[in-house]
N, CA, C and O atoms as a MOPAC input file, in Angstrom:
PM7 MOZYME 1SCF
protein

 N    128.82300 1    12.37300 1   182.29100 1
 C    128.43700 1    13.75800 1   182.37600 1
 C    128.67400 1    14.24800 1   183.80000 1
 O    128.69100 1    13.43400 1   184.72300 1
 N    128.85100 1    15.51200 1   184.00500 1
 C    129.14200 1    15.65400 1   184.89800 1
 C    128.74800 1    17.39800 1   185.01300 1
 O    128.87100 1    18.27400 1   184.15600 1
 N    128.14100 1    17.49500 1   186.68600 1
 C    127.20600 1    18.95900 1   186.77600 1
 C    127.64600 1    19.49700 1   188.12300 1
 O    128.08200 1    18.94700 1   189.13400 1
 N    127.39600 1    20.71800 1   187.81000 1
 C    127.83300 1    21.83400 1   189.11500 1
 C    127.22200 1    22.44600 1   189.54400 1
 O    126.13500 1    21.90200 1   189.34500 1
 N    126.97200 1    23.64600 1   190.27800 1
 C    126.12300 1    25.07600 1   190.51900 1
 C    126.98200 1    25.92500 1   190.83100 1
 O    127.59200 1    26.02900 1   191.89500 1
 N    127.09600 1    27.04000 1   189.18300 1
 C    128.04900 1    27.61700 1   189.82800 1
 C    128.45900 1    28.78300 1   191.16900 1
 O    129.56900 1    29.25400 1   191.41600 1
 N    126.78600 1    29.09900 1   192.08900 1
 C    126.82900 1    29.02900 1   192.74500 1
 C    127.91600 1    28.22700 1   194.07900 1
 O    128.15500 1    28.67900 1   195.19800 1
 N    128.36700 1    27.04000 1   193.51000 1
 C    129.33700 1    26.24200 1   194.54300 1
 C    130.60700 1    26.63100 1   194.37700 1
 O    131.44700 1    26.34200 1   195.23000 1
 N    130.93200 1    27.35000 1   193.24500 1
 C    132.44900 1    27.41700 1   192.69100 1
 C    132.84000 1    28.84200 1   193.39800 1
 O    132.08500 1    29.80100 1   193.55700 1
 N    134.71500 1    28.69500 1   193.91900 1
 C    134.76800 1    29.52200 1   194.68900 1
 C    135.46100 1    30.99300 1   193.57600 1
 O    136.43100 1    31.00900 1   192.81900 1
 N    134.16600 1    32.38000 1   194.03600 1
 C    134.47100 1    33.36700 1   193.16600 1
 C    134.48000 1    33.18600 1   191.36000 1
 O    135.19300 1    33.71900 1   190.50900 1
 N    133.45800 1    32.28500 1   191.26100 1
 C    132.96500 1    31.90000 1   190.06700 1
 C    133.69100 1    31.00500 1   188.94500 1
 O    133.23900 1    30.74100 1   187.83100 1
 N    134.95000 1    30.58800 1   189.50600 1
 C    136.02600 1    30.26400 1   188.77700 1
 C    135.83300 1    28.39200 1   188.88900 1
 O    136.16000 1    27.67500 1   189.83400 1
 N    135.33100 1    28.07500 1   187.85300 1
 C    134.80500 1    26.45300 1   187.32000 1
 C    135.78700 1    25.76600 1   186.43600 1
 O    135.50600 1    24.61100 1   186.11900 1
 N    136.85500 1    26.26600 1   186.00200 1
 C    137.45700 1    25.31900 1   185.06000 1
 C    139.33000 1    25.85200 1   185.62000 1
 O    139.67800 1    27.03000 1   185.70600 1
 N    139.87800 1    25.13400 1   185.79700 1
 C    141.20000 1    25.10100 1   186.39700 1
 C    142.05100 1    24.12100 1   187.54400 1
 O    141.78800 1    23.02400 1   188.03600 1
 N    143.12300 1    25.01400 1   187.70200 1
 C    144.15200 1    23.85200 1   189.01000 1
 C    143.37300 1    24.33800 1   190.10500 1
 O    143.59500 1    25.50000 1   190.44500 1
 N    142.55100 1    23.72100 1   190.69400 1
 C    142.26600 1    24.35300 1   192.19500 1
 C    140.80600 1    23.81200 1   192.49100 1
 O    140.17900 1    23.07200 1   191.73200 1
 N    140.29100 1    24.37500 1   193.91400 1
 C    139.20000 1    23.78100 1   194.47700 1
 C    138.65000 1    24.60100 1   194.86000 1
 O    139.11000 1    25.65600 1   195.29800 1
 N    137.30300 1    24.21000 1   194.75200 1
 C    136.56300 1    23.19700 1   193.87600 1
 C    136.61800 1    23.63400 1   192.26100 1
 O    136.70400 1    24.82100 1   191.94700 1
 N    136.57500 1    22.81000 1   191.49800 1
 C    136.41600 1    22.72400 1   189.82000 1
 C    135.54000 1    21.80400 1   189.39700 1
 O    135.11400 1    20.87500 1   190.08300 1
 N    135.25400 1    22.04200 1   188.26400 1
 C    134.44500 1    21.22800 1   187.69800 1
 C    135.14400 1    20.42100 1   186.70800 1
 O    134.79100 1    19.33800 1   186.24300 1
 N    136.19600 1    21.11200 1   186.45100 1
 C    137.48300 1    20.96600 1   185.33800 1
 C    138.89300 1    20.94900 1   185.59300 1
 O    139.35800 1    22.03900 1   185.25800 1
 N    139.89300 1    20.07100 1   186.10600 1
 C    140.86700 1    20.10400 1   186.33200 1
 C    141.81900 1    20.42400 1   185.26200 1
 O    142.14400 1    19.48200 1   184.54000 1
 N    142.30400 1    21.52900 1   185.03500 1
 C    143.34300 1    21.49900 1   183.92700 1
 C    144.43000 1    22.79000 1   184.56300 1
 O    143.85600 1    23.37100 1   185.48300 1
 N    145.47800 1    23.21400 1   184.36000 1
 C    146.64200 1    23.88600 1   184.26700 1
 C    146.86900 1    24.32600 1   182.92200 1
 O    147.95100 1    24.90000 1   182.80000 1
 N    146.10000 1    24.22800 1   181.73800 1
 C    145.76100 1    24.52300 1   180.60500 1
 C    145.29200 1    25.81800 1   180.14900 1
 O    145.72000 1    26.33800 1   179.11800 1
 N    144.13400 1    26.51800 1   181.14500 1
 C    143.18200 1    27.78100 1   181.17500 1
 C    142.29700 1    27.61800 1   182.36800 1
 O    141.71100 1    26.59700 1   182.72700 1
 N    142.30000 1    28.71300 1   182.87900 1
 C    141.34800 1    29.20800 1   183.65200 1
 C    140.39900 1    29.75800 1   183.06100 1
 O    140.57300 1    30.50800 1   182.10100 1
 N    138.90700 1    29.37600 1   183.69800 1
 C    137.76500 1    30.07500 1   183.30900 1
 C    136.63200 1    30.30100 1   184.44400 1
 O    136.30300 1    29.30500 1   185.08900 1
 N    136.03100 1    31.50500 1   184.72500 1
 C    134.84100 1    31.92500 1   185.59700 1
 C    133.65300 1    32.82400 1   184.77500 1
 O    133.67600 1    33.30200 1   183.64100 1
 N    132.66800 1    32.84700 1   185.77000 1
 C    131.70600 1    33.58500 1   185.50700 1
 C    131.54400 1    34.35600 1   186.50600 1
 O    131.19000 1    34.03000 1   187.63900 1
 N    131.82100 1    35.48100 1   186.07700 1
 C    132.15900 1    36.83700 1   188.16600 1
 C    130.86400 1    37.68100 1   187.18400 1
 O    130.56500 1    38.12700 1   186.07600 1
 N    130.33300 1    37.42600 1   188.88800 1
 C    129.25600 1    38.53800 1   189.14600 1
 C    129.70200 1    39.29500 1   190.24000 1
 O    129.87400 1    38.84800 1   191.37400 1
 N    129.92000 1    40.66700 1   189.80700 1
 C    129.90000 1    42.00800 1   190.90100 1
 C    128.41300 1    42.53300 1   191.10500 1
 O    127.43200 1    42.48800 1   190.36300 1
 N    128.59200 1    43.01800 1   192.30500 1
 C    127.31300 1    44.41000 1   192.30000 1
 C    128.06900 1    45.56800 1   192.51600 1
 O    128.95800 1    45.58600 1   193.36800 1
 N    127.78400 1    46.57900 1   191.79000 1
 C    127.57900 1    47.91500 1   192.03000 1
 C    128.61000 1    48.07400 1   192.90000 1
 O    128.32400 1    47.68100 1   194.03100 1
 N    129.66300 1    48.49300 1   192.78100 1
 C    130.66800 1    49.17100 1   193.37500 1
 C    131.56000 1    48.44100 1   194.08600 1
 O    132.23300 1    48.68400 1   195.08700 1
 N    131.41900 1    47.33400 1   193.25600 1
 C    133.19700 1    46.21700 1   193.88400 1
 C    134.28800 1    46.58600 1   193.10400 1
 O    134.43300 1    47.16100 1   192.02500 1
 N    134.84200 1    46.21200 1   193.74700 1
 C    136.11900 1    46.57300 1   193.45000 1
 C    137.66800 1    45.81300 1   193.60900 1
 O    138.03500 1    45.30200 1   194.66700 1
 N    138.45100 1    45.84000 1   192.42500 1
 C    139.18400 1    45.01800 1   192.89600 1
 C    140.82900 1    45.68200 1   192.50100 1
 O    141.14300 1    46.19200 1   191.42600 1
 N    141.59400 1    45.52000 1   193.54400 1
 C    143.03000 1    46.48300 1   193.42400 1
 C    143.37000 1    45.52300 1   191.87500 1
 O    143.06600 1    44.46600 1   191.32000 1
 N    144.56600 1    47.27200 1   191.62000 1
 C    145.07600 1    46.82300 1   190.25600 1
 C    146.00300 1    45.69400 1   190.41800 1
 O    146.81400 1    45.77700 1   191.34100 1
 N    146.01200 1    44.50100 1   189.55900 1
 C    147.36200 1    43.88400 1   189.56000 1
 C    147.71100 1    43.18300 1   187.85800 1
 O    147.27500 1    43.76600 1   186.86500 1
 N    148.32900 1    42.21500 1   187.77000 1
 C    148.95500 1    42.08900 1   186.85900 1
 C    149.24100 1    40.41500 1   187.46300 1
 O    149.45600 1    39.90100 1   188.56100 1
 N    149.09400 1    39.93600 1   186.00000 1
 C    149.92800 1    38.83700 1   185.63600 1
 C    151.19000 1    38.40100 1   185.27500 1
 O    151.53600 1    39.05200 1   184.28900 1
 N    152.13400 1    37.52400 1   185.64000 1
 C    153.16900 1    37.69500 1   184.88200 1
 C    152.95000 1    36.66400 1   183.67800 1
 O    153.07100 1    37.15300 1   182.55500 1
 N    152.71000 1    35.60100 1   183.74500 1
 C    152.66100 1    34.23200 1   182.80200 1
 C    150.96600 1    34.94500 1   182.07400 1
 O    150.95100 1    35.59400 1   181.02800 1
 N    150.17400 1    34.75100 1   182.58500 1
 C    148.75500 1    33.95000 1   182.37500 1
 C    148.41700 1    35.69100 1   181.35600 1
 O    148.96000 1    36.77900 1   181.54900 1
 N    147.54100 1    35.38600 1   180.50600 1
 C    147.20000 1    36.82400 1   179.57900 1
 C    145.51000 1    36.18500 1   180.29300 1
 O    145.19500 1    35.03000 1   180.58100 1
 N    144.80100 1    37.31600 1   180.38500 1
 C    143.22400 1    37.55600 1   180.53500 1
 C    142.61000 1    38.03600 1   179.64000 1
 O    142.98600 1    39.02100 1   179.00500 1
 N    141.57800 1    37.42000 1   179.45100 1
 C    140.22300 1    37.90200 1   178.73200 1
 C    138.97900 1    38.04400 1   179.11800 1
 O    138.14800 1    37.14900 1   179.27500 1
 N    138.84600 1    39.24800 1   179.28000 1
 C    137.13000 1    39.68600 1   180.03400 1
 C    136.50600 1    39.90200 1   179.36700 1
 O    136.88500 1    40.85600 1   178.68800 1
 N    135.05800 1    39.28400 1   178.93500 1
 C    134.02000 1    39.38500 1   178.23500 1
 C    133.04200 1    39.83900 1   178.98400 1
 O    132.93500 1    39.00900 1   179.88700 1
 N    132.15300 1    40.79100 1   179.16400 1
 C    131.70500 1    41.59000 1   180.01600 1
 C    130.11600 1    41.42900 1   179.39800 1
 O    129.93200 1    42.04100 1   178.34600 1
 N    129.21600 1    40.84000 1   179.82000 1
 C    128.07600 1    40.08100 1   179.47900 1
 C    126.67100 1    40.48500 1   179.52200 1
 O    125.65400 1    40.25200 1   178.86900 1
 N    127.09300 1    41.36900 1   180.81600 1
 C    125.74200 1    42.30700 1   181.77400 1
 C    126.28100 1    43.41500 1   182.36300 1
 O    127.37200 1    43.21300 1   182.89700 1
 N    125.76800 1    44.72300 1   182.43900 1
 C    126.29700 1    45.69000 1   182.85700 1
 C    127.31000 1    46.68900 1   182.49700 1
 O    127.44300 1    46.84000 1   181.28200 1
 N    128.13700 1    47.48600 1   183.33400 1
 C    129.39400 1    48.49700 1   183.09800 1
 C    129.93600 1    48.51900 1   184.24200 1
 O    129.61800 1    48.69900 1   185.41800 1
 N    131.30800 1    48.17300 1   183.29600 1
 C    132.54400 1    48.39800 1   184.38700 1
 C    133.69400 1    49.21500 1   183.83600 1
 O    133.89500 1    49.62300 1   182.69200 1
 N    134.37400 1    49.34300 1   184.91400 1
 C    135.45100 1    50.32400 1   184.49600 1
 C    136.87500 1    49.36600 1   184.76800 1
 O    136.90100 1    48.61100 1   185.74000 1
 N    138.20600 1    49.48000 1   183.69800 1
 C    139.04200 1    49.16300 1   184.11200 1
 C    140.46900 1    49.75400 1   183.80300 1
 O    140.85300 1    48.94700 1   182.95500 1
 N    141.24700 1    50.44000 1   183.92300 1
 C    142.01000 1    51.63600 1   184.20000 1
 C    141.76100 1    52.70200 1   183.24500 1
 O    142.25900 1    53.10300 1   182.19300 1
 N    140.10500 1    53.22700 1   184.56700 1
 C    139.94200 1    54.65800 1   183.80300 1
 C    138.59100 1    54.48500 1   182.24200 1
 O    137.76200 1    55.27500 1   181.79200 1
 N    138.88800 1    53.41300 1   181.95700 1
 C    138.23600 1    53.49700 1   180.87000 1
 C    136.63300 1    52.11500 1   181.06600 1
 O    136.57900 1    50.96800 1   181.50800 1
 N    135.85100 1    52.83300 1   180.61100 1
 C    134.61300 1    52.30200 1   181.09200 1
 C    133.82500 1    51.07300 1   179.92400 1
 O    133.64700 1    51.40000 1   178.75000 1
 N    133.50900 1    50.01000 1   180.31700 1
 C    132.92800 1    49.01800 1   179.28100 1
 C    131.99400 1    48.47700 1   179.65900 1
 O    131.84100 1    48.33500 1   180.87200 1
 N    130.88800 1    47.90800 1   178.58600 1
 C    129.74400 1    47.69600 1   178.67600 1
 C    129.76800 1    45.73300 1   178.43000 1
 O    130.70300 1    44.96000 1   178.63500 1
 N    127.93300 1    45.35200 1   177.78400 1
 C    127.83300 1    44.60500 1   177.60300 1
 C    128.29100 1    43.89800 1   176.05900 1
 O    127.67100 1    44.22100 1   175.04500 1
 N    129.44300 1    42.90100 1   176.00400 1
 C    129.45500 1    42.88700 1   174.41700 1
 C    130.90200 1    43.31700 1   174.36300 1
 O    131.52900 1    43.17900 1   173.31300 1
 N    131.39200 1    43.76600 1   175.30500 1
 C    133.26700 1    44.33600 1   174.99700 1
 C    134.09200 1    43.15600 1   175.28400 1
 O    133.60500 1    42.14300 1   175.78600 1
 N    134.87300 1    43.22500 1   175.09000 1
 C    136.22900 1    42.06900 1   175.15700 1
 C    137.14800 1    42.91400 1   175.79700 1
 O    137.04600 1    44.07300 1   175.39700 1
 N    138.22100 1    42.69500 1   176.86000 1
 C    138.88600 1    43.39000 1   176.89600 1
 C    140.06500 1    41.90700 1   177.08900 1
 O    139.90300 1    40.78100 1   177.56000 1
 N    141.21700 1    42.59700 1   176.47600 1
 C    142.56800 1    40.95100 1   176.53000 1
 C    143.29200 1    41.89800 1   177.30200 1
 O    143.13300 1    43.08100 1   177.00200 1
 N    144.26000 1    41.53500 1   178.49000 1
 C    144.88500 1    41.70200 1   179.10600 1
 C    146.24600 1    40.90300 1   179.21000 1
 O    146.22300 1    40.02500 1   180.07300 1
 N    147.52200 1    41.04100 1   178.44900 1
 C    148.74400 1    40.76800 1   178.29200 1
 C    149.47100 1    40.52300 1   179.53600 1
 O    149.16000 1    41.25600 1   180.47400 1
 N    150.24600 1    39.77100 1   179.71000 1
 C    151.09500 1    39.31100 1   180.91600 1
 C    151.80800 1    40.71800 1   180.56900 1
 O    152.06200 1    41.27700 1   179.50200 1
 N    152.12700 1    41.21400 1   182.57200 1
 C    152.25000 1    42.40100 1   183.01500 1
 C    151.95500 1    43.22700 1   182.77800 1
 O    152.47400 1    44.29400 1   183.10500 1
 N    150.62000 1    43.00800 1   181.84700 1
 C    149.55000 1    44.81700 1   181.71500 1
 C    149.16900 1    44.83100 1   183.55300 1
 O    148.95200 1    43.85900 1   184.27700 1
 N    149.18600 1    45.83500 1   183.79600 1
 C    148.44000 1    46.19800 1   185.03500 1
 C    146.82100 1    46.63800 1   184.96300 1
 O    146.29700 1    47.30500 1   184.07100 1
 N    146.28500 1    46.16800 1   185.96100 1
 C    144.55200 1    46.93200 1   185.63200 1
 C    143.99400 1    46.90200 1   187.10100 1
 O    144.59200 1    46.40200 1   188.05400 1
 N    143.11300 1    47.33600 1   187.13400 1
 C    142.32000 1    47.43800 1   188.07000 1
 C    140.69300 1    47.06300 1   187.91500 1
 O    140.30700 1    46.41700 1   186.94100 1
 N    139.94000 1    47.44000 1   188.76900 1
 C    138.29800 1    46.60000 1   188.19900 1
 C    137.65300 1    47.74400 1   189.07900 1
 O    138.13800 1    48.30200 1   190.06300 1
 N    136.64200 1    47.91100 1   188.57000 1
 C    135.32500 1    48.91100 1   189.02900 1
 C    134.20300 1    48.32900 1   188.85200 1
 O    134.16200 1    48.23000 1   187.62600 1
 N    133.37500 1    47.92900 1   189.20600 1
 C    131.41500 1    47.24200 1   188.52000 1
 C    130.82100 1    48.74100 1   188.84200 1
 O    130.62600 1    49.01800 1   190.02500 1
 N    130.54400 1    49.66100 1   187.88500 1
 C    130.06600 1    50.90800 1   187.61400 1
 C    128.44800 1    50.61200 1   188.04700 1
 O    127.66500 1    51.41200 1   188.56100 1
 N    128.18500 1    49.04500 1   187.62800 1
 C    126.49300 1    49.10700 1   187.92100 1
 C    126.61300 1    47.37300 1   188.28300 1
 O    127.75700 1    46.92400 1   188.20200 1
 N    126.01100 1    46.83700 1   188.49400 1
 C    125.84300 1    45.28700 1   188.85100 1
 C    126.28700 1    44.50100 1   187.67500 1
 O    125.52500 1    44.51800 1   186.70800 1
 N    127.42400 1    43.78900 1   187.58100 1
 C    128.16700 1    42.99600 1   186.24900 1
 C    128.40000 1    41.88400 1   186.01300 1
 O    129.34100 1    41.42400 1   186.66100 1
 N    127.80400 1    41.07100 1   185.16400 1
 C    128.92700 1    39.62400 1   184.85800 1
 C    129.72400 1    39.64100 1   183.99700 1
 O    129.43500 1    40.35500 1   183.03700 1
 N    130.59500 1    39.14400 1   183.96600 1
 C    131.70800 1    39.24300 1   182.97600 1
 C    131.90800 1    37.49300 1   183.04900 1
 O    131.54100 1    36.65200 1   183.87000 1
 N    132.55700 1    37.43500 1   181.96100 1
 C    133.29700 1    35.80400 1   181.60900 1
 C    134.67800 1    36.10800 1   181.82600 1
 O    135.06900 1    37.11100 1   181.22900 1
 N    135.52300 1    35.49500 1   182.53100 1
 C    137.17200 1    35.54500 1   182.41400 1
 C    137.81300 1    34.34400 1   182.07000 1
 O    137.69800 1    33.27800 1   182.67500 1
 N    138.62900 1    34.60500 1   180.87500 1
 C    140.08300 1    33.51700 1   180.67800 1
 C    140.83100 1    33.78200 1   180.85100 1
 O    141.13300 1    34.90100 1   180.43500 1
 N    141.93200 1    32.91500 1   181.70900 1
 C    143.18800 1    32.84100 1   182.11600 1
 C    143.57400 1    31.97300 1   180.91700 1
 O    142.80700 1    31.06000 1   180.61100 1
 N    144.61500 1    32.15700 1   180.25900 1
 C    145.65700 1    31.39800 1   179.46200 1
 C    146.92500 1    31.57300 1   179.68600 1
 O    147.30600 1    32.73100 1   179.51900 1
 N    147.88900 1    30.64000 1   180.08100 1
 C    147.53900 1    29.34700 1   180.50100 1
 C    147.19300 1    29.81700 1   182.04300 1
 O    147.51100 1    30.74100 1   182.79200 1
 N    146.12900 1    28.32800 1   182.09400 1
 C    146.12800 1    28.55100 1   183.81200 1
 C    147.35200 1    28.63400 1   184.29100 1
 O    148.22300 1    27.92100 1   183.79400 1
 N    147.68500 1    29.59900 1   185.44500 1
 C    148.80200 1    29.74100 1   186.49200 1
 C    149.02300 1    30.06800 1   187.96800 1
 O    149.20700 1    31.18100 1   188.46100 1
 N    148.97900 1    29.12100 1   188.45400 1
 C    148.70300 1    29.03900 1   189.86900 1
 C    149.45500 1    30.45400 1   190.52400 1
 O    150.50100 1    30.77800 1   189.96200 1
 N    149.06200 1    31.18100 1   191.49300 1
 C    150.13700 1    32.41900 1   192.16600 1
 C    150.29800 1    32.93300 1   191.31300 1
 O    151.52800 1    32.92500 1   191.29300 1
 N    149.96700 1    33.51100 1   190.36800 1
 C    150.47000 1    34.44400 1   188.94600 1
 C    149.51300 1    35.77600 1   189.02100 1
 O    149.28100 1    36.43400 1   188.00700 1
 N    148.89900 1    36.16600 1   190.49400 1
 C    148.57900 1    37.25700 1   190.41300 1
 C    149.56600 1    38.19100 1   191.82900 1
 O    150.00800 1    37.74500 1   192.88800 1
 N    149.63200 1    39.88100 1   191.12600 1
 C    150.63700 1    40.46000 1   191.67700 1
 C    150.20000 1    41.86500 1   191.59900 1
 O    150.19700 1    42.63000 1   190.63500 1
 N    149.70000 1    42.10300 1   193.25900 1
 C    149.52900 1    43.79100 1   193.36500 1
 C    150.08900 1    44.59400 1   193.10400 1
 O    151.25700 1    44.65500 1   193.48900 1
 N    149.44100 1    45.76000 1   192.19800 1
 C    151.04300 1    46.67800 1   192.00800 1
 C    150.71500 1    48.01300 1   193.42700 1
 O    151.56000 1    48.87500 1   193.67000 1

């Protein structure tokens, strides 16, 4: 067995290629991101890896359009987006497949 805090994990991200993990794989990426209230993150895009934000606590906005607790949003290699935390948020994110450098400001 084996235990973490994800407190220790860098930007909430526990399962993937990189450090620290709890989970080494190149398979999927996975985190638990907590924003507060008015973070923000520039739009970019994937080319390989598709995302899935499960949005757990709170409202956020992501191009333009605003989501709560309970939404899914899938994000397709080279959709572009952006991120807003409208109020204090966790969200769950999957990367499929994990891909190292596969993010790209537009």
């Amino acid at each position: 067995m084996k235990t973490a805090k994800l407190s220790d994990m860098t930007k909430g991200w526990f399962v993937g290629n990189f450090e620290p993990t709890l989970y080494r794989t190149n398979d999927v990426e996975v985190a638990v991101k907590l924003y507060s209230a008015g973070a923000y993150e520039k739009k970019h895009y994937h080319k390989i890896a598709t995302e899935i934000t499960v949005v757990t606590k709170g409202t956020i906005r992501m191009n333009g359009v605003e989501y709560s607790a309970g939404d899914i949003i899938i994000m397709e290699p080279n959709e572009a987006t952006d991120f807003y935390a409208v109020t204090d948020a966790e969200n769950v994110v999957v990367k499929l497949p994990g891909a190292n450098n596969d993010k790209y400001e537009v």
